[in-house]
Backbone bond lengths (Angstrom), bond angles and torsions (degrees), N, CA, C in turn:
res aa  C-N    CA-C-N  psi(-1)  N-CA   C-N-CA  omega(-1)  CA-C   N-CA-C  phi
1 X - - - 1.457 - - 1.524 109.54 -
2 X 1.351 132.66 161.50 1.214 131.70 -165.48 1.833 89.21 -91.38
3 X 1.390 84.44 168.97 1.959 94.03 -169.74 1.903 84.41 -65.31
4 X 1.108 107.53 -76.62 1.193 98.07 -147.94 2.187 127.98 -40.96
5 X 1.484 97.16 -24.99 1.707 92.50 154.97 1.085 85.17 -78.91
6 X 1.172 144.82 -100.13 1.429 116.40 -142.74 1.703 145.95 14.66
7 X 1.471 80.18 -71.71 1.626 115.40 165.21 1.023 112.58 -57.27
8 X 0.817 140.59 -65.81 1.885 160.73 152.20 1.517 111.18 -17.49
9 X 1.373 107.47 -38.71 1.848 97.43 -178.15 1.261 105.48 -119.89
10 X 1.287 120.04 10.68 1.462 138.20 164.00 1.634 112.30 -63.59
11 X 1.874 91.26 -56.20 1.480 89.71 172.29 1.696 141.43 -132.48
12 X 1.726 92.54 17.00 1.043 107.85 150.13 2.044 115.98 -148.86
13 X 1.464 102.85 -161.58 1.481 101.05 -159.75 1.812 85.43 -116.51
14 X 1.110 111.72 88.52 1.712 106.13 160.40 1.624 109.70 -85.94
15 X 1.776 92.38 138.74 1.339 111.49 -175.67 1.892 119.37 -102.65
16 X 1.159 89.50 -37.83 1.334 124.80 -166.07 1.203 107.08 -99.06
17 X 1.800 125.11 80.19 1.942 88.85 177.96 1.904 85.94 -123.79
18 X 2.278 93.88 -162.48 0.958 97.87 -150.70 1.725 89.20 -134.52
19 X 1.026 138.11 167.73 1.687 127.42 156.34 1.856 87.21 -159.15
20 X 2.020 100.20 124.06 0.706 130.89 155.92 1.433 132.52 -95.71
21 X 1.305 108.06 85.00 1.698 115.35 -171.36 1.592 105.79 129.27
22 X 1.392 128.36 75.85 1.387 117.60 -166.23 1.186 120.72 -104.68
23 X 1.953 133.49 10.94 1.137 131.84 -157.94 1.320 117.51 -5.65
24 X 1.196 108.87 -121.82 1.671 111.90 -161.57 1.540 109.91 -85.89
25 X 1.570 117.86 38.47 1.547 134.83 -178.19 1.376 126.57 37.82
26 X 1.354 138.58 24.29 0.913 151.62 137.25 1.415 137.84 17.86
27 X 1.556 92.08 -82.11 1.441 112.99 163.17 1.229 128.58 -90.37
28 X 1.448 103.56 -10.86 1.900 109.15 168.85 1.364 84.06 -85.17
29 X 1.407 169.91 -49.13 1.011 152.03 -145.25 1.458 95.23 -77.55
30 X 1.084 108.50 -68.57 1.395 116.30 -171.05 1.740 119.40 -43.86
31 X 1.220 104.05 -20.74 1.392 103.37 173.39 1.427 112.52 -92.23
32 X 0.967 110.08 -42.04 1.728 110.29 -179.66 1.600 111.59 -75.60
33 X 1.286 115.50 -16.22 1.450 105.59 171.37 1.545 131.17 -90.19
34 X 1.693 99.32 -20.55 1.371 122.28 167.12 1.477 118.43 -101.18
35 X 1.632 135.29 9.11 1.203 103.38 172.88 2.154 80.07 -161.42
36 X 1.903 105.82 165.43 1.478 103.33 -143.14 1.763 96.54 -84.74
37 X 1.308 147.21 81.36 1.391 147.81 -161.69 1.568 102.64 -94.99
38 X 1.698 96.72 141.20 1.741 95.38 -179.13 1.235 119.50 -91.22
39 X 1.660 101.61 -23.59 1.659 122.46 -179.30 1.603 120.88 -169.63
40 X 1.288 104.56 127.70 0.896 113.62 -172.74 1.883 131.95 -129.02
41 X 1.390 114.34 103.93 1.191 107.99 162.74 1.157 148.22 -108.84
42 X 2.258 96.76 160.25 1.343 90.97 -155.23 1.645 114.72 -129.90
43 X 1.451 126.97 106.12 1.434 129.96 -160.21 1.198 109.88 -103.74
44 X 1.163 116.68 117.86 1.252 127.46 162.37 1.895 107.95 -151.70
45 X 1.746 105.20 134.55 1.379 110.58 -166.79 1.617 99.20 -100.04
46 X 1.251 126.40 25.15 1.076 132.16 176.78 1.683 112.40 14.44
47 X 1.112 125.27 35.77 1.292 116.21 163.30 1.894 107.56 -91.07
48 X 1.796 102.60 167.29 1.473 97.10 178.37 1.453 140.21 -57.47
49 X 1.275 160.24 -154.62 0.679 161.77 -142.22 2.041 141.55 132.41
50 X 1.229 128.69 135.75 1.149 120.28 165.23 0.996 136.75 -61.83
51 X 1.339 159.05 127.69 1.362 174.55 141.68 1.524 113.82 -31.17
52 X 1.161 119.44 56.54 1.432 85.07 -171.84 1.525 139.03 -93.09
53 X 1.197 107.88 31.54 1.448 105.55 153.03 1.092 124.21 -92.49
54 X 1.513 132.48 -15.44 1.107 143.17 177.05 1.616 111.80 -104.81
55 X 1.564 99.98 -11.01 1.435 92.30 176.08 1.487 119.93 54.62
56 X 1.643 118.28 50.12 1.546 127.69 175.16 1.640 86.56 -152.76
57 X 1.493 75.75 150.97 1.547 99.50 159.37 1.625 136.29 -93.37
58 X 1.569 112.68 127.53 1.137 107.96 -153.65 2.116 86.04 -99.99
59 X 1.727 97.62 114.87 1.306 92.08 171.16 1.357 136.12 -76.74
60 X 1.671 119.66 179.18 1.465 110.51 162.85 1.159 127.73 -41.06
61 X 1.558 102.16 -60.32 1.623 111.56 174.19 1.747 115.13 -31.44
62 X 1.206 119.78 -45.41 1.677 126.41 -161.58 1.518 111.38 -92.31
63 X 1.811 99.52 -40.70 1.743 104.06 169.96 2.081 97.38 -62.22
64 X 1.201 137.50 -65.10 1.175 124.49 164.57 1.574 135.19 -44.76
65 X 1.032 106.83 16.88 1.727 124.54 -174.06 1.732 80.57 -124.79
66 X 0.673 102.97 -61.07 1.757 101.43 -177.78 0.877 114.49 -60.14
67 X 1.807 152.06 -47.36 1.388 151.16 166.10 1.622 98.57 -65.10
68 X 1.298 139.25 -38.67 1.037 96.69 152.71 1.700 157.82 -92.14
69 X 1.217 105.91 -2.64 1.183 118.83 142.26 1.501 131.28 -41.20
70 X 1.186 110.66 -53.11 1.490 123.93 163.63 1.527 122.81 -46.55
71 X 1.364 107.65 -54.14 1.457 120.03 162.77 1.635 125.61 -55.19
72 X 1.328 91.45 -51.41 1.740 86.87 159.45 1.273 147.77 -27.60
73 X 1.765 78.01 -52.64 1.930 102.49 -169.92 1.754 89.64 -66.05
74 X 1.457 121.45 -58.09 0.727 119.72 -166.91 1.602 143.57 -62.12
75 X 1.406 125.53 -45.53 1.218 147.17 -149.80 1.640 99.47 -76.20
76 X 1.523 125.63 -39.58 1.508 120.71 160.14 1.108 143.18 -62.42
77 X 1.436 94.46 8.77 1.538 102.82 -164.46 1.499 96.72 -105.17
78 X 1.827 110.00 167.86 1.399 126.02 -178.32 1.350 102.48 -79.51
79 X 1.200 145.59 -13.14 1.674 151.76 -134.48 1.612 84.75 -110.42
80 X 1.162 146.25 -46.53 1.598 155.96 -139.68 1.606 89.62 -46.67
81 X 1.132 109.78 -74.43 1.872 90.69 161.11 0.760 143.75 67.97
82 X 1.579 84.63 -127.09 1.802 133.13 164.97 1.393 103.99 -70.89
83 X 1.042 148.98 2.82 1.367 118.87 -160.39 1.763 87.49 -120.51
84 X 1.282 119.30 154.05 1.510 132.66 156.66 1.928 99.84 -108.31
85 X 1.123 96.72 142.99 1.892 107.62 154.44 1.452 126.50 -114.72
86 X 1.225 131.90 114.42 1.393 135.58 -170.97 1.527 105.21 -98.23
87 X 1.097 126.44 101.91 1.648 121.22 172.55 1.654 108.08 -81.44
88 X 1.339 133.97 25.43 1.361 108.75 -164.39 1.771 75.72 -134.88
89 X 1.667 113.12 -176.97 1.262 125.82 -163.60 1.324 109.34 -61.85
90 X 1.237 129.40 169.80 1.531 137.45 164.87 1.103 110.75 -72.86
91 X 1.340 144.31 -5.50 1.510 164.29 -107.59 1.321 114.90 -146.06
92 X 1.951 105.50 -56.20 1.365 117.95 146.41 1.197 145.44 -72.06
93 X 1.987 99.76 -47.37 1.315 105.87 -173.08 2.314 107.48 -63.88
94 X 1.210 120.12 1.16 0.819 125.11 -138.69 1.950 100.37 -101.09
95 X 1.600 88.88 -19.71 1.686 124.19 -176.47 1.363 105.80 -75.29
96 X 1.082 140.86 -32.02 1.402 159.53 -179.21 1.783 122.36 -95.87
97 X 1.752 107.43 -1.60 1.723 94.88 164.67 1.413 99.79 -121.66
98 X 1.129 98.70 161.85 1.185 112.87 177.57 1.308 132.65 -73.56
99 X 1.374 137.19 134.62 1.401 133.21 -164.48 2.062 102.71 -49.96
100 X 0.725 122.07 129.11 2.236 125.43 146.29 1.408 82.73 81.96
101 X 1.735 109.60 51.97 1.805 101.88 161.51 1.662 112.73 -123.05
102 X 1.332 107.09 -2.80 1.746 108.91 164.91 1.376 109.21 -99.22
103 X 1.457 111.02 137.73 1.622 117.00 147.39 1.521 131.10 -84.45
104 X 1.527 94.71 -3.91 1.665 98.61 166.73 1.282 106.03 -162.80
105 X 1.423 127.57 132.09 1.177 147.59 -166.22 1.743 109.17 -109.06
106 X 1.600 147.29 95.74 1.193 114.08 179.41 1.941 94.79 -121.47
107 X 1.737 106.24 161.78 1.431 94.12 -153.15 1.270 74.53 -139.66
108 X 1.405 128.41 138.41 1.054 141.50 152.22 1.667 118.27 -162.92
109 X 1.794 86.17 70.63 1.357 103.39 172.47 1.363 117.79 -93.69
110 X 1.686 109.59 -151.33 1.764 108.28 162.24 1.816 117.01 -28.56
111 X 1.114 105.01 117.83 1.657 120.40 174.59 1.876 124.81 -76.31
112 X 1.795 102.96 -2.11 1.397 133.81 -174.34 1.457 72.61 -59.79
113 X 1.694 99.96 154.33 1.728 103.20 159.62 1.532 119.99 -73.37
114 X 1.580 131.36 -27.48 1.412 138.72 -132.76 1.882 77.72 -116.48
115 X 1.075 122.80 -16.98 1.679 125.47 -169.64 1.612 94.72 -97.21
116 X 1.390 110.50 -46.28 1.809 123.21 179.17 1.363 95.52 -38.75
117 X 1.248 95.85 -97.44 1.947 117.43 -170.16 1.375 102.99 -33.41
118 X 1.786 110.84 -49.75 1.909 91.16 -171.20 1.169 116.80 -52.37
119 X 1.646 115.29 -35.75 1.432 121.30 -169.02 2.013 104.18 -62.70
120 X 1.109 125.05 -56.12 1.448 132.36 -167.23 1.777 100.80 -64.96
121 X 1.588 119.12 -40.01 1.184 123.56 138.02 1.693 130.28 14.76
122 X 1.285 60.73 -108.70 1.734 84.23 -176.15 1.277 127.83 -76.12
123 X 1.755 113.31 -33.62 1.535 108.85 165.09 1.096 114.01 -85.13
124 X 1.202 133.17 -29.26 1.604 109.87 164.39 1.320 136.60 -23.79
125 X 1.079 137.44 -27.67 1.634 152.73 -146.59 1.624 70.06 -121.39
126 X 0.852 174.96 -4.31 1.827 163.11 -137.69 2.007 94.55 -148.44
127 X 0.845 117.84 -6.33 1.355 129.82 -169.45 1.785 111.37 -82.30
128 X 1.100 159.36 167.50 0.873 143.59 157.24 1.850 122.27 -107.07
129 X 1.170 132.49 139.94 1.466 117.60 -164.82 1.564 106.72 -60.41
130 X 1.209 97.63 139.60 1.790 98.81 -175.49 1.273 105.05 68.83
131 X 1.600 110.92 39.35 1.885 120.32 173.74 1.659 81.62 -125.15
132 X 1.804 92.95 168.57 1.312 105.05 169.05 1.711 116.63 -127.14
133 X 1.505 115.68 147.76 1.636 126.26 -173.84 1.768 78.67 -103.74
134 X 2.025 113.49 146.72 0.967 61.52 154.31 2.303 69.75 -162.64
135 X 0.996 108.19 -160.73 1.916 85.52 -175.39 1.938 97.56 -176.52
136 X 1.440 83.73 167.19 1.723 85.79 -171.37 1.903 99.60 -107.93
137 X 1.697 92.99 173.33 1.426 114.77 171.84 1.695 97.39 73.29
138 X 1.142 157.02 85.36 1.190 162.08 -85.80 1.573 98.08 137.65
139 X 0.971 136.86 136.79 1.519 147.68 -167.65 1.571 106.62 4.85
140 X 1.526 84.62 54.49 1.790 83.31 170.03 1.726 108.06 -149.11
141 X 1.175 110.97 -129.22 1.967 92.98 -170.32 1.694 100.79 -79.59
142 X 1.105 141.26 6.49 1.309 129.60 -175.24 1.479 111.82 -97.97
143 X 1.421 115.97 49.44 1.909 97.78 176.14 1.411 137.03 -19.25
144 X 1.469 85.50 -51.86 1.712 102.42 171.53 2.037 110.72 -31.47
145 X 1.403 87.58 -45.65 1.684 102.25 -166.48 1.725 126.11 -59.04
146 X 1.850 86.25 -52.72 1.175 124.75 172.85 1.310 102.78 -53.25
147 X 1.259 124.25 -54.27 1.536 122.04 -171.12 1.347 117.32 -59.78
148 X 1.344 120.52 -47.95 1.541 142.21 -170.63 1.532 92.20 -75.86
149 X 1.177 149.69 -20.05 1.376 139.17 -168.69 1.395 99.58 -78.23
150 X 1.857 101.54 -64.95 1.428 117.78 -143.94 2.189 85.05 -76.29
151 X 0.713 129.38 -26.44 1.555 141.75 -163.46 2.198 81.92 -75.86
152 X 1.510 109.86 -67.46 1.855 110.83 -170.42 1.636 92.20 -51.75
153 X 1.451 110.35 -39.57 1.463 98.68 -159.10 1.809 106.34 -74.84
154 X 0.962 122.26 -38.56 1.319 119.64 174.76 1.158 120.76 -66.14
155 X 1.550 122.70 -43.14 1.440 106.32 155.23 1.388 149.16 -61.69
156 X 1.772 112.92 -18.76 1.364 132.55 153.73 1.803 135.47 -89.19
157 X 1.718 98.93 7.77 1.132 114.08 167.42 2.080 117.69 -40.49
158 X 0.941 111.96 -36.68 1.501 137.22 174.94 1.867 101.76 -55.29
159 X 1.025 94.37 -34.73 1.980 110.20 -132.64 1.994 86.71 -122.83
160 X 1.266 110.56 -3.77 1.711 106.47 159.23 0.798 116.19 135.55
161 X 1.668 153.21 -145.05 1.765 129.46 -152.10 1.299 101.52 -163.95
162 X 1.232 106.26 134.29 2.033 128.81 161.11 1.165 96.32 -37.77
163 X 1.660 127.34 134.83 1.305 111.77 155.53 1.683 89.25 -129.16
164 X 1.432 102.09 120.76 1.986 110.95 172.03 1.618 105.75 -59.75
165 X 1.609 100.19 103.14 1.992 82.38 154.25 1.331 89.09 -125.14
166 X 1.477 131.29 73.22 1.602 123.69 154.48 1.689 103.83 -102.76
167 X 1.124 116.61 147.24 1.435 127.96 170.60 1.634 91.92 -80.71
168 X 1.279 114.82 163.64 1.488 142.60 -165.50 2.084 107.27 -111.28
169 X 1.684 106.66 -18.45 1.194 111.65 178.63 1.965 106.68 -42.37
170 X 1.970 84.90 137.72 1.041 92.67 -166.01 2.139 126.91 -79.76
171 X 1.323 79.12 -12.66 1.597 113.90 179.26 2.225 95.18 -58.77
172 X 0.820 155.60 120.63 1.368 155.88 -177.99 1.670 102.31 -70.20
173 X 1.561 100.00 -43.85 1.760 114.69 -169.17 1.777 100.33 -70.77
174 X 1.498 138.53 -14.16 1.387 133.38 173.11 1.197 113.50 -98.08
175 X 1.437 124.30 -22.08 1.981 128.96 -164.54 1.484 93.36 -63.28
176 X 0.868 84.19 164.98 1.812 107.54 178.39 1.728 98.01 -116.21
177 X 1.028 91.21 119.08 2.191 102.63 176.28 1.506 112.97 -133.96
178 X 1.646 89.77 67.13 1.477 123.01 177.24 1.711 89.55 -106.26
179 X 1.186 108.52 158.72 1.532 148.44 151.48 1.349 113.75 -123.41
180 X 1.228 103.50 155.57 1.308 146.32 155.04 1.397 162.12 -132.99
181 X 0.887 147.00 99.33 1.299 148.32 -159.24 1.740 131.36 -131.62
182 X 1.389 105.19 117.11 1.522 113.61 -147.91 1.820 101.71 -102.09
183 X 1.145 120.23 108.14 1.392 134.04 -164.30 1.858 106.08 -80.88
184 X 1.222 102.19 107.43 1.711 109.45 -170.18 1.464 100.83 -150.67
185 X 1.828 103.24 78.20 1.444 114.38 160.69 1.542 119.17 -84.05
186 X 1.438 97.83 141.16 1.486 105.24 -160.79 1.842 97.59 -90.23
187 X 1.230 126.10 108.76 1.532 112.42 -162.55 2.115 92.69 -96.52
């Protein structure tokens, strides 16, 4: 599981989560198969896109190699359920929940900066107080990412707290470049 659930079911019980950006489902698998979730959604508009750390384009052809892959993992399983699938943007599908209905938010969609921030944006307010937002690639090759974090986090400093679960390993290919951020408005 990525550090940041980790952290998350370490020290509390999320029921409700969310993954924004799910390629070939991975880590939504990995969460729903390792820990007890009541519902879970999962958005991704699988259309193409740029890469930009690698600077390639990831086509239709491969985003559809990836949704179905994703489906794979999924559709045999007992969990089918719990899970919702959103094929349309994070942008839209995002118009339709209700504000303080996730206990965990993780986003690892578009890596653009202006796509970053919208995403931390807008689901934030969808979070529940004493829920967590929380997303990958974070002090690692995505500047774009890095920027939009430390920029949400300073402006929601008020509104709840950084919690570091990156390892410090010096190797780039083992760190963990997860964030986190634990939403505790004082009403």
């Amino acid at each position: 599981m990525r550090p940041s659930f980790e952290y998350v079911i370490k020290y509390d019980k999320p029921k409700i989560i969310a993954e924004i950006g799910v390629a070939s489902g991975d880590n939504a698998l990995d969460m729903i198969m390792n820990y007890p979730i009541d519902y879970m959604l999962l958005v991704d508009n699988y259309l193409p896109y740029t890469d930009i750390a690698n600077n390639n384009i990831v086509s239709l052809e491969q985003q559809n190699d990836n949704l179905f892959i994703m489906l794979k993992k999924f559709l045999p399983r007992q969990y089918m359920n719990k899970i919702v699938f959103s094929y349309i943007s994070s942008k839209e599908v995002v118009k339709y929940i209700p504000d303080n209905f996730f206990d965990y938010i993780y986003i690892d969609g578009s890596h653009e900066y202006n796509d970053a921030k919208q995403d931390m944006e807008l689901w934030f307010p969808k979070v529940k107080n004493n829920g967590y937002i929380s997303g990958h690639d974070f002090n690692g090759y995505y500047e774009s990412v890095t920027i939009a974090v430390n920029e949400f986090i300073s402006k929601n400093s008020e509104n709840g707290t950084f919690i570091n679960v990156n390892n410090d390993n010096d190797d780039v290919r083992y760190r963990s470049h997860d964030w986190l951020f634990k939403k505790c408005i004082k009403y």
